[in-house]
Structure formats: structure tokens, C-alpha cells
C-alpha positions as semicolon CSV with decimal commas, in nm:
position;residue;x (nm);y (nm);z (nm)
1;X;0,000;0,000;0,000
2;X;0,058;0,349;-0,051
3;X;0,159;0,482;0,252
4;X;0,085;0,846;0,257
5;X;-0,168;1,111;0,341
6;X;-0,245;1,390;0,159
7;X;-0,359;1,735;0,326
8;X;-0,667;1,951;0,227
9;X;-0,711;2,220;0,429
10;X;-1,132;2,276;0,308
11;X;-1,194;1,901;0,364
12;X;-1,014;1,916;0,709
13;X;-1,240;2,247;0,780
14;X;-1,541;2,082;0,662
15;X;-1,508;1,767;0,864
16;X;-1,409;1,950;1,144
17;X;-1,547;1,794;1,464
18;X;-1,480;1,577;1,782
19;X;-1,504;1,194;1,766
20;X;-1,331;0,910;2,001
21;X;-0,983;0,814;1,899
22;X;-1,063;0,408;1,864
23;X;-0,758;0,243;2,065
24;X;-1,119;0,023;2,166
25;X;-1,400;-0,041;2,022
26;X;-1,668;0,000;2,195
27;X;-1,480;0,315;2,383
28;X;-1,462;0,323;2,730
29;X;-1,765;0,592;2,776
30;X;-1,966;0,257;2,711
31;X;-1,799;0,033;3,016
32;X;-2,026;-0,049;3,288
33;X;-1,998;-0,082;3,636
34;X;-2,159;-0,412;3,651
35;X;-1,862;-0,604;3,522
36;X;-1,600;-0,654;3,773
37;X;-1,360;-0,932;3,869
38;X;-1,557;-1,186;3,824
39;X;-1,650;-1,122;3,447
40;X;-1,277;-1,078;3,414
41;X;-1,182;-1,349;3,560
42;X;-1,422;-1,577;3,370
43;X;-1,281;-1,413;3,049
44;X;-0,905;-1,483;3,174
45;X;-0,988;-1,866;3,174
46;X;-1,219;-1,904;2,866
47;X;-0,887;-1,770;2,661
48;X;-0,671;-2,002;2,886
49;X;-0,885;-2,292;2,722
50;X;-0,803;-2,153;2,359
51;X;-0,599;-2,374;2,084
52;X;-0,332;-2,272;2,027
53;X;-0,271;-2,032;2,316
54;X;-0,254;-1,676;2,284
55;X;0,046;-1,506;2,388
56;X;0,014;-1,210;2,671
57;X;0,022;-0,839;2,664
58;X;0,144;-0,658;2,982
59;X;0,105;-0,285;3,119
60;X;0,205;-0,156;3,408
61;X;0,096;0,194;3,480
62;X;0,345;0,435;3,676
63;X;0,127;0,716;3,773
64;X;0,417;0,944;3,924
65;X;0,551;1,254;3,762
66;X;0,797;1,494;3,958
67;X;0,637;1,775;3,800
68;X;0,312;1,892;3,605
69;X;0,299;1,963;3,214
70;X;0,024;2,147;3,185
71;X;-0,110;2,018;2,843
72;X;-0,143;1,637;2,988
73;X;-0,455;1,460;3,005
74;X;-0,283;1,141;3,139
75;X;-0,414;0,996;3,498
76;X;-0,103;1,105;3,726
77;X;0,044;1,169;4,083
78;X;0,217;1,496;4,084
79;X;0,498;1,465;4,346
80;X;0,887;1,515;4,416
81;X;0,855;1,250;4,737
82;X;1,013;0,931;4,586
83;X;0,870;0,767;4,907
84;X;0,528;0,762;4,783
85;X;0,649;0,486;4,510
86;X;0,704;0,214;4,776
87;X;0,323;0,160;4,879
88;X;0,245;0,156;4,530
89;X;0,486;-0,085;4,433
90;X;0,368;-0,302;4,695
91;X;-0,009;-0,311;4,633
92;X;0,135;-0,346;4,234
93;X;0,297;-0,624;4,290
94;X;-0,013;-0,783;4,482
95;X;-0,189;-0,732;4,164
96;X;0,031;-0,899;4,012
97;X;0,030;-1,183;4,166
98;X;-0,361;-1,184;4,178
99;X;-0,370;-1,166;3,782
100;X;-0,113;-1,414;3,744
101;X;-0,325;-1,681;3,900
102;X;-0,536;-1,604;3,646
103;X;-0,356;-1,707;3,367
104;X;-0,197;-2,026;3,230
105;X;0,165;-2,021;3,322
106;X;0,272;-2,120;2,965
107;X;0,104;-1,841;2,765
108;X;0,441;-1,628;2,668
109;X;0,485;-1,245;2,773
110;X;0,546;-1,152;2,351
111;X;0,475;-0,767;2,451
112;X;0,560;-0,548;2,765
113;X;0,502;-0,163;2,860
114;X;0,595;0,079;3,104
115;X;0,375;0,399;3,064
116;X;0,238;0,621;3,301
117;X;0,262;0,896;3,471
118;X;0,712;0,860;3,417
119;X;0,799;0,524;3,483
120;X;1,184;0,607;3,562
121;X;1,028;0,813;3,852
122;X;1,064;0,463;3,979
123;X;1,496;0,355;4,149
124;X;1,653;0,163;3,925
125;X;1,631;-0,138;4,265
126;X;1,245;-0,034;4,212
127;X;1,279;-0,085;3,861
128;X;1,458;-0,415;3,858
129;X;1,208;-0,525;4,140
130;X;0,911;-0,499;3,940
131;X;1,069;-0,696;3,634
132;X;1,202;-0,965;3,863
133;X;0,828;-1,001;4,048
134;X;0,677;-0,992;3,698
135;X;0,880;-1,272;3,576
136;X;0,764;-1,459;3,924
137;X;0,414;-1,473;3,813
138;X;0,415;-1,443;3,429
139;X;0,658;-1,621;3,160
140;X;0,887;-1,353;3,022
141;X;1,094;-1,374;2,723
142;X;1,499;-1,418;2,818
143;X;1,564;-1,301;2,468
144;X;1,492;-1,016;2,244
145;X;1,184;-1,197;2,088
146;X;0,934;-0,960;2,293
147;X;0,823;-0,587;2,247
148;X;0,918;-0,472;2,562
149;X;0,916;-0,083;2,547
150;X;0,933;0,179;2,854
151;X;0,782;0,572;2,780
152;X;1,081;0,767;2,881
153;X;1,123;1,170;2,997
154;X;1,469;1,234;2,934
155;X;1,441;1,503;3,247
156;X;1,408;1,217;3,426
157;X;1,706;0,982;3,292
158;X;2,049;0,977;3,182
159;X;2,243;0,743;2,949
160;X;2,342;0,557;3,231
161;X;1,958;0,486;3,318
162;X;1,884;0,396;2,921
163;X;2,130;0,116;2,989
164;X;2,004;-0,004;3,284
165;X;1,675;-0,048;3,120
166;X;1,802;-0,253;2,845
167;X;1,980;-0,495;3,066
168;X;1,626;-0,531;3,222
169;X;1,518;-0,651;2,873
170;X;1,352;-0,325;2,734
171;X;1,440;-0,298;2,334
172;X;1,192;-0,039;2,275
173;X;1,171;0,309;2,446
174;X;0,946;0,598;2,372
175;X;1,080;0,984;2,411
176;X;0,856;1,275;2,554
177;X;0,978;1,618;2,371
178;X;0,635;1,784;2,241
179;X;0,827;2,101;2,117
180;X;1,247;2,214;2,146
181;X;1,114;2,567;2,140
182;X;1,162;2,770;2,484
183;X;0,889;2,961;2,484
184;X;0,684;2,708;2,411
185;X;0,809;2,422;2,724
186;X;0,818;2,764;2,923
187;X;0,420;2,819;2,861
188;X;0,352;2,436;2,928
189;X;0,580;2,423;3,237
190;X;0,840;2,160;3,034
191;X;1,176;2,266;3,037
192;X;1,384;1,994;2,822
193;X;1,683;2,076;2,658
194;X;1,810;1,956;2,316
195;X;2,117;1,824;2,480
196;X;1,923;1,601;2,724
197;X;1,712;1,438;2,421
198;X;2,005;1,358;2,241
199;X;2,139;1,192;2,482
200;X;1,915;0,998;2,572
201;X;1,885;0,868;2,220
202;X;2,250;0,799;2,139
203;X;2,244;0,623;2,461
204;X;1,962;0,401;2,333
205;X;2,156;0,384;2,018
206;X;2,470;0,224;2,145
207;X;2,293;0,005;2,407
208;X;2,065;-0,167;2,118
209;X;1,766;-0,015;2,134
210;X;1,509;-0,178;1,832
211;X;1,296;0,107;1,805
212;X;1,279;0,531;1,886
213;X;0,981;0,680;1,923
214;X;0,937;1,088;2,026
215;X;0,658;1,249;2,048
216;X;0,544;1,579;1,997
217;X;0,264;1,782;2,005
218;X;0,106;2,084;1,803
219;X;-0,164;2,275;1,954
220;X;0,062;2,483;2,204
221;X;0,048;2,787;2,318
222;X;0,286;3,046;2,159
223;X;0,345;2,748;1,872
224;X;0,386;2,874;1,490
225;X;0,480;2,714;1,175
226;X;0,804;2,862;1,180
227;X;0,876;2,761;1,534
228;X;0,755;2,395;1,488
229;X;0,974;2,376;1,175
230;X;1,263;2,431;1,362
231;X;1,164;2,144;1,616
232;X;1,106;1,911;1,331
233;X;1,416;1,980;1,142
234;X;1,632;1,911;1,483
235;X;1,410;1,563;1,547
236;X;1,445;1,478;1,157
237;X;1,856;1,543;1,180
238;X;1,826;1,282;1,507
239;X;1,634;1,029;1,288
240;X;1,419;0,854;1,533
241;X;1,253;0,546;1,409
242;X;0,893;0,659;1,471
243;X;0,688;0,972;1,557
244;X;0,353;1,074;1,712
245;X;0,277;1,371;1,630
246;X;-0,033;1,422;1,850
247;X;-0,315;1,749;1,811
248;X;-0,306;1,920;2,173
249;X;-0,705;1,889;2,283
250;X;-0,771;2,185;2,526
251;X;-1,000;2,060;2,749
252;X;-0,992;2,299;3,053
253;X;-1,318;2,178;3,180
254;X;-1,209;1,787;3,213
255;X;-0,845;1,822;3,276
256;X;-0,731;2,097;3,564
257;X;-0,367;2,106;3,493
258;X;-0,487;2,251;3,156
259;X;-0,627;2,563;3,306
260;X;-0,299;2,695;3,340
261;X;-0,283;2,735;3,014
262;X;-0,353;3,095;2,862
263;X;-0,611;3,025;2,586
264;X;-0,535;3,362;2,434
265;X;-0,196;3,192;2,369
266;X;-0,327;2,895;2,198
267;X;-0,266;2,912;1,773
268;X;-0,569;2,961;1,639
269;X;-0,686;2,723;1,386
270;X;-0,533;2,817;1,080
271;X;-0,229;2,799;1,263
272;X;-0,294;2,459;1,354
273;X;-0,381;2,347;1,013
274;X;-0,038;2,510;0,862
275;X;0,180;2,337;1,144
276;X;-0,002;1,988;1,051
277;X;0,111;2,020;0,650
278;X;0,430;2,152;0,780
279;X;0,509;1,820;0,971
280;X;0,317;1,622;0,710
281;X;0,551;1,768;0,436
282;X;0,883;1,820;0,608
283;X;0,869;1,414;0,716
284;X;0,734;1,293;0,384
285;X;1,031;1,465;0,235
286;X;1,268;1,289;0,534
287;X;1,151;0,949;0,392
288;X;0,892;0,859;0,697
289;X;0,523;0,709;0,594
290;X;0,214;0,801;0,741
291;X;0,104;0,492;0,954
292;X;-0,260;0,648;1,063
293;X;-0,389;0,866;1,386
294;X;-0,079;1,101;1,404
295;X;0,174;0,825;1,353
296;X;0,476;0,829;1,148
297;X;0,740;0,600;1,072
298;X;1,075;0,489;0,896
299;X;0,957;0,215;0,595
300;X;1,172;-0,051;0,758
301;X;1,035;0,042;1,117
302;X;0,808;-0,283;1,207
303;X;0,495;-0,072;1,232
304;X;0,561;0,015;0,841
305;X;0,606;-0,340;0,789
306;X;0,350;-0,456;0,961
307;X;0,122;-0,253;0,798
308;X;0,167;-0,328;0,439
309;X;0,175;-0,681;0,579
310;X;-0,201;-0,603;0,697
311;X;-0,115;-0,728;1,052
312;X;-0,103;-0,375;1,224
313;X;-0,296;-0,381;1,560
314;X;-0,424;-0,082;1,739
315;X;-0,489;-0,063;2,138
316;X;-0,476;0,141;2,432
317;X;-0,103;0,221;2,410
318;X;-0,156;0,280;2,010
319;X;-0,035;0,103;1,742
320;X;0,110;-0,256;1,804
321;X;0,263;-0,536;1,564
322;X;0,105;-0,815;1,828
323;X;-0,266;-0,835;1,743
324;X;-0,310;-1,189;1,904
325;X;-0,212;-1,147;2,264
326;X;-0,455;-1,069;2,545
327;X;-0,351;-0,743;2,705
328;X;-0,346;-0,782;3,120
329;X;-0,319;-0,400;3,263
330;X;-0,208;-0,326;3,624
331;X;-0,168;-0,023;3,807
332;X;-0,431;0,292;3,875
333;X;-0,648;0,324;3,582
334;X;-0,542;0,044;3,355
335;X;-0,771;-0,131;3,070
336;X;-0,756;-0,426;2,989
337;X;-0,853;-0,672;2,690
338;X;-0,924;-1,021;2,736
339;X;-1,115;-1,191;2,500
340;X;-1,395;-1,047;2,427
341;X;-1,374;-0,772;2,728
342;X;-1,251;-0,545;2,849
343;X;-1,184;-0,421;3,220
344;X;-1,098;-0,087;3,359
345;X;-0,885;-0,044;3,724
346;X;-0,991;0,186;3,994
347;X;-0,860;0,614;3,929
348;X;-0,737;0,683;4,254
349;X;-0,483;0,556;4,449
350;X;-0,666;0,531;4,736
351;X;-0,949;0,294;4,584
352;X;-0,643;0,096;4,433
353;X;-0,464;0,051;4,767
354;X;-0,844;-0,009;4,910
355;X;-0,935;-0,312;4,670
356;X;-0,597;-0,464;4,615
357;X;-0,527;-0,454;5,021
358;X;-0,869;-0,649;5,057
359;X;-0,684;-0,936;4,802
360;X;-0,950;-0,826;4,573
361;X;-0,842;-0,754;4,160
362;X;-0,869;-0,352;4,131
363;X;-1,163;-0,379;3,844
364;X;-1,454;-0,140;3,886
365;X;-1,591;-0,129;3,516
366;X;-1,599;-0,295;3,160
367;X;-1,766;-0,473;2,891
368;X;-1,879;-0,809;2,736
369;X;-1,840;-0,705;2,351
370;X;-2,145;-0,884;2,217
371;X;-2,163;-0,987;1,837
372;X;-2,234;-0,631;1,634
373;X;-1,963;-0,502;1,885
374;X;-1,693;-0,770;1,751
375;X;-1,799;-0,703;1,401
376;X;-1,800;-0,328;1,429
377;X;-1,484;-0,330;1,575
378;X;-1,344;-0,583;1,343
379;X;-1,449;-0,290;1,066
380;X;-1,314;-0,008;1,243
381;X;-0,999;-0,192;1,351
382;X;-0,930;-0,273;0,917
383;X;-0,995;0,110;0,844
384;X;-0,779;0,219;1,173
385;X;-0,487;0,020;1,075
386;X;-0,490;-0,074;0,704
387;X;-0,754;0,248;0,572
388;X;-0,947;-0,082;0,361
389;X;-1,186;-0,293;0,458
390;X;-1,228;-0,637;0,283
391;X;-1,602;-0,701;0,228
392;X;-1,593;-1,042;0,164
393;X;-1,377;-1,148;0,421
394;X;-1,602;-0,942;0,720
395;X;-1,899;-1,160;0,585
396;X;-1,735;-1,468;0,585
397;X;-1,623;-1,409;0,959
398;X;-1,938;-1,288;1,058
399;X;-2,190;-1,447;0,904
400;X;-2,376;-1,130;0,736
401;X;-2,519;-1,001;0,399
402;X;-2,239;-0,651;0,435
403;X;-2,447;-0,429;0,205
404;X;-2,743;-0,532;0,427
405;X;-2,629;-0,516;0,765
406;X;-2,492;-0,174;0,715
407;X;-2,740;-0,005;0,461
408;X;-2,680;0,289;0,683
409;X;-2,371;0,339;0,740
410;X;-2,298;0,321;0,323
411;X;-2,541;0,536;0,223
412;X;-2,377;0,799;0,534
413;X;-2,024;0,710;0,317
414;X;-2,208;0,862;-0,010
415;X;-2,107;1,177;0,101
416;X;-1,751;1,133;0,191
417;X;-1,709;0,916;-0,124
418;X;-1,845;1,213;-0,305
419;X;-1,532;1,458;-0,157
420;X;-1,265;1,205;-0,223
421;X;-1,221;1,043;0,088
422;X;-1,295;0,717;0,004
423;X;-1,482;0,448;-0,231
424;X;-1,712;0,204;-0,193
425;X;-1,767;-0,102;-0,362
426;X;-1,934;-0,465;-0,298
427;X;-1,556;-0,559;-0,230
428;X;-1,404;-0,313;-0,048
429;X;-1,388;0,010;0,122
430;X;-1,102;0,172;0,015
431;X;-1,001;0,521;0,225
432;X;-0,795;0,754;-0,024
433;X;-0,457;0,934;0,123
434;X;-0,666;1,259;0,117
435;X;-0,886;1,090;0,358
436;X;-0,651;0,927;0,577
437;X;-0,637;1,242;0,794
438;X;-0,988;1,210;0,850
439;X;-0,987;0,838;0,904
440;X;-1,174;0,906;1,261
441;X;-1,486;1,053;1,065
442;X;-1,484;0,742;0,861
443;X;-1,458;0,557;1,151
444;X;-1,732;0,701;1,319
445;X;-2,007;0,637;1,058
446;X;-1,991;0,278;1,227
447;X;-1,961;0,381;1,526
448;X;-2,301;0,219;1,673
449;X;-2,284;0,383;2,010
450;X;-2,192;0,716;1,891
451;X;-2,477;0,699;1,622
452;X;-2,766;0,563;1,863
453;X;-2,678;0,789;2,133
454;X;-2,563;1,123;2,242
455;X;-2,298;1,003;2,499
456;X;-2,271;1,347;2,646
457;X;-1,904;1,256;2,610
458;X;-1,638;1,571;2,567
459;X;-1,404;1,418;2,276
460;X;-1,037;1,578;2,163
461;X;-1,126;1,707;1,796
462;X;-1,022;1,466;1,479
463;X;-0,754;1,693;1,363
């Protein structure tokens, strides 16, 4: 496939509106509090009976951050105290042991994570702790066969750290930068030098690191094209394996930290729009591909593989090359996905430390995905990942007449087949690079939840 996307500032205009960003389908405004542990659990051993067995996913959420960026949505523990790690390493590694009863001992670990919150908040003794409990209760890979990647903020490591972490078994890290500019980490309370990111990479480098990954963000305050270009050409001259390149989503109202932000500082939307073809351009002309949902990518990076391979995944921590393993999450406000479920921990430390120190797993909400949820996600999963959608094969797996069963939904694509974003035929959906940008819209015309219902629901907007 074709792996670019093509930008059109009317189209972009036209379409413009919020939408969920699909790392599940259904999202979690649907999850109910009337699945708990015991759903779970019943899940956990109906995929333990499965031939062959499915390999495992693990996350461990690290909700600590030393200090607050005020653009970040993420559920976190603002504090300098070190100290408060310990009790939450403890209860963590309960949890750990509790879901590892769970599973059959012989399902492989073939994908790990570290996100949080900053994970190297944690010691390095803390750090090595939690690996060496996790291999207790789960079977980890003693070679490089896994995806075992850590989220790093290079304020909060050295190279010394990076090679630490790969001795733990880490091959994959991902860097926090959002934007180089000084006036720009000054107005989101992130100071993070050039120097410190660069190190921090050429220490990953040497150690053997499979895969880079930074992330930025535009959306900030005080951003403008000519600042972001600066940013990119300094990331492109590091030549990181992967980007995200995510839209900031000011949501005062649902985030607090965010009110510290001076919306008269924000670029307004045309801005926006010009910084999003700048990056487009600047890294199509650096050689990276457009992966999908503000991802980019080297064409020998495994996502790039994967997806002209058409076996890119995408879940909770994005996209994934492992679409058959069950994901297990632990820690504060971790979702999981087992089987055909999924299950959502406790917000707040306190409930955490409450349910875990009863011996009790730290669910307090999910789903049972029943049969239109399978096949709608199925759909939205192909257009998410691959921007196609084999007809034929979603009726053979499901058992339905497609041009039928969503009568709907295609005559609701008329229009967007109409601008160029996409065709439709009795074979295939096919999404065009000029509507890859706007693959959430797409994805939202099958969205059955979002279609029957007014969730009341405050999303980030599609571009």
C-alpha cells in the first residue's frame, strides 16, 4: 500500500469535529460498572482454554511525575517525594500476583510496557524489582523476541539509566519532547533541553535499542509554523525510528492542569492546520510514511512493515505489531482486553490501595463485547490500521449479507465518497490518502454507540 496522506485544508475544515480516537471499540464511555472481577476473571480462563494459546500483553501503569505539564490529560500523581512509590509498588505487585493466578503459566509475555505517569520516577532497585516479580508470576521472554518498550522523559534519565533499562530486557523506548522551542516548554511548564534528548537517544543507540519513538505535540500555546519547523528539522537530523505527532485537545473543563494554560496563547486554527502540513511535508520529504492517527514512521520500522503486511494492531497504548495477545493491565487506571472484554482499574490511588489490600483484583468497570460489537470493531480496527476494509472477508467471519447489515452506514459514506475520501464497492472500502487524515470521521459512521446515542461525552477534535 501506498503509505501516505495527503492534506486539504477545506476538507479538514469541513469535517471539522470531535469523535473518540478508537484504541477500543466500543470506547470506554460505554464500560459499565456491573462487570467486575468476576467477568474478568471468567474471560481470563475461557482464553486459557483456547488452541493454540494466545500469547500475553502486559502494562504496568506508573502514575508518578515529579512535576506537572500542563497540556497532559494522562491519569497522574504529581509529586517530588520518591517515598510515595514504595506503597504503590507493593499493592502493584499484589496485583500482580492476583492476575497471574489467572492465567496459564505457559502463555508467553510476547509484549511489555511501562507507561504512566514517568515510569523512571521509579529507582533503578524499584525498577529491577518490578521486572524480577513480573517474571515470578508471568513467563517472560529471556531473549529479544518480545516488544518490551518503557515511555521515557529524558528530564528524568540519563544514558546511564537507558542502559540499565536494556539490561532489564527493554528494546523499545518511547521519548517525551512535544516542542524544542523555549517559549513554548516555558508556557507548558516543560523545560527539556536539546542536549538532554540527544542523549538519551545515542544512549539508546549504542545500548541496542530496536525502536525510537518521540513524540510531539502541536496545539501549544505560543506554537507557529516557523517555530515547529525548527523542532522538526532538529528531530528529523536525530532520525528517530517513529513519531507521534499528537493534536493538543484543550479541554480545561475535564483536565485541571490545563487551566494553566492561557487560551489567548493557543494558535488559532489556521495555525494549527499550517503546522499539521508543515510536519506532514517536512517528514514525507525525510523518507517517513504516514502509519494512521498522528503516527509516522521509517519504511523498515516494524509498524511500516506490519502494515503493508495487513497485521497492524491498534490498542490502548496505540499502534502494536502483536494483534493476538490478550492485554493484562495493572496499576491505577489500567484497561484491559481479554477476550472479548474489556476491564478498567480503579482512578485513585486510594481505591487501588483499598481493593488490592482487601486481596481483591482492582476492576470497577468494563464490557462483554457482544456480536455487532466484535464485528463493528473488526471494521473499524481494518480502516484504523490498514484504511481498507475487505467485504468479503467481514462476511465470511461474521456471518452477514455486508451491504445489508450496514445499509446505513454506506449510504452515510455517499457523502464522503463524493469529496474524495474514500470508495465504496461490494468488495471493499477503500479510504484515499486525502482521507486518511480524517480516518476518525470514517470511523465514526460505524460507530453504533456514537450513532444511537448522544454520549454526552467531551471528545479531543479529529484533527
Amino acid at each position: 500500500m501506498e503509505q501516505i496522506a495527503e492534506f486539504d485544508a477545506e476538507l479538514i475544515r469541513r469535517y471539522d469535529q470531535t469523535g473518540p480516537r478508537y484504541t477500543s471499540y466500543p470506547t470506554a464511555v460505554q464500560f459499565e460498572d456491573g462487570f467486575g472481577p468476576p467477568e474478568y476473571a471468567a474471560w481470563a480462563q475461557r482464553t486459557n482454554q483456547a488452541v493454540p494459546a494466545r500469547p500475553l500483553s502486559l502494562y504496568f501503569h506508573i502514575p508518578f511525575c515529579a512535576t506537572v505539564c500542563f497540556y497532559c490529560a494522562c491519569n497522574k500523581v504529581i509529586t517530588k517525594n520518591r517515598a510515595r512509590a514504595v506503597p504503590y509498588l507493593d499493592h502493584l505487585y499484589q496485583e500482580i500476583a492476583l492476575q497471574g493466578t489467572l492465567f496459564d503459566a505457559t502463555r508467553p509475555v510476547d509484549q511489555l510496557h511501562w507507561g504512566g505517569g514517568t515510569p523512571t520516577f521509579l529507582s533503578p532497585d524499584q525498577m529491577a524489582e518490578l521486572m524480577t516479580v513480573t517474571a515470578q508470576h508471568f513467563r517472560l521472554h529471556d531473549d529479544d523476541r518480545g516488544e518490551y518498550s518503557i515511555e521515557i522523559d529524558p528530564r528524568e534519565a540519563d544514558p546511564e539509566t537507558i542502559r540499565f533499562l536494556r539490561k532489564l530486557g527493554f528494546n523499545r523506548l518511547s521519548l517525551g519532547v512535544q516542542d524544542f522551542d523555549p517559549r513554548v516548554q516555558r508556557a507548558v511548564n516543560r523545560l527539556q533541553s536539546e542536549e538532554q534528548t540527544l542523549a538519551i537517544m545515542g544512549a539508546a543507540r549504542e545500548a541496542g535499542y530496536k525502536s525510537i519513538n518521540i513524540d510531539l505535540i502541536y496545539g501549544l500555546p505560543l506554537q507557529t509554523p516557523e517555530r515547529f519547523a525548527a523542532t522538526l528539522d532538529k528531530i528529523i537530523a536525530a532520525a528517530p525510528d517513529r513519531l507521534s505527532v499528537f493534536n493538543y485537545a484543550h479541554l480545561p473543563q475535564r483536565f485541571k492542569t490545563q487551566r494553566q494554560i492561557a487560551a489567548s496563547e493557543l494558535p488559532s486554527a489556521a495555525h494549527k492546520l499550517a503546522i499539521l502540513r508543515l510536519t506532514i511535508e517536512r517528514l514525507n520529504g525525510a523518507g517517513y510514511v504516514y502509519i494512521g492517527m498522528d503516527h509516522f514512521a521509517k519504511p523498515d520500522d516494524e509498524l511500516a512493515v506490519a502494515q503493508r503486511r495487513h497485521k497492524l494492531y491498534r490498542n490502548f497504548q496505540g499502534y502494536s505489531t502483536h494483534a493476538g495477545c490478550d492485554l493484562v493491565a495493572m496499576g491505577t487506571t489500567a484497561i484491559s482486553s481479554v477476550g472479548d472484554s474489556y476491564a478498567q482499574n480503579v482512578r485513585t490511588l486510594e481505591a487501588y490501595y483499598e481493593r488490592i489490600g482487601k486481596g481483591q483484583l482492582a476492576i470497577f468497570r468494563g464490557i462483554e463485547l457482544n456480536r455487532d460489537d466484535l464485528l463493528r470493531r473488526a471494521l473499524i480496527s481494518e480502516l484504523i490500521c490498514h484504511f481498507c476494509v475487505d467485504v468479503p472477508d467481514i462476511e465470511r467471519r461474521f456471518g452477514i449479507e455486508f451491504s445489508d447489515y450496514f445499509a446505513p452506514e454506506i449510504k452515510r459514506l455517499s457523502g464522503m465518497a463524493d469529496d474524495g475520501l474514500l470508495t465504496v464497492s461490494p468488495d471493499r472500502i477503500e479510504v484515499y490518502p486525502r482521507g486518511r487524515l480524517l480516518i476518525r470521521n470514517i470511523c465514526m459512521v460505524f460507530d453504533h454507540y456514537l450513532q444511537a446515542h448522544d454520549t454526552g461525552q467531551s471528545f479531543s477534535k479529529v484533527i
